[in-house]
C-alpha positions, 0 to 999 in steps of 0.5 A: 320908309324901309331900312337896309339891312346888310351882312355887316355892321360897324365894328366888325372884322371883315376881309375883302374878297374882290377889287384891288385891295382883296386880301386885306383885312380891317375893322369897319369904322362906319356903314353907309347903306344908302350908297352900299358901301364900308369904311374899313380901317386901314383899307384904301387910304385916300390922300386929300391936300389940305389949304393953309389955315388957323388948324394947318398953318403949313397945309397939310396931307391928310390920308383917309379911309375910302369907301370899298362896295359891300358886296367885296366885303366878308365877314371875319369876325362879328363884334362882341356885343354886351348883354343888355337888360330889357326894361321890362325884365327890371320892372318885374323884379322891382315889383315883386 
């Protein structure tokens, strides 16, 4: 089974380049590689009408990220990541 690797991952700062929302920039809040497509914060919002219920006794229009292609996608900024301690480095100082 192989993985798909692409040139952003979750929690970067990207800006689309390409398609109706080119110019807008966001954070991405998830990757779904299998269909090649982001969810950008503050990108394509989509409106969704909600039924009444227990959660919504009035009904509700709830307003949503949609996804934009990968390939209208470039990267701004990449996340900072934090340093990690690989687990063999610890078990040599512990028995030395």
């Amino acid at each position: 089974m192989n993985r798909i690797k692409h040139h952003v991952k979750k929690g970067d700062q990207v800006e689309v380049i390409a398609g109706n929302y080119r110019g807008s920039t966001g954070k991405i809040l998830q990757v779904l590689p299998k269909k090649n497509r982001v969810l950008i914060e503050g990108v394509r919002l989509i409106k969704k009408h909600l039924r009444k219920s227990q959660d919504n006794p009035s009904g509700k229009i709830a307003e949503r990220e949609g996804p934009v292609h990968i390939s209208n996608v470039k990267l701004v900024e990449r996340e900072k990541e934090t340093k990690k301690k690989s687990k063999t480095k610890e078990k040599k100082k512990t028995e030395e």
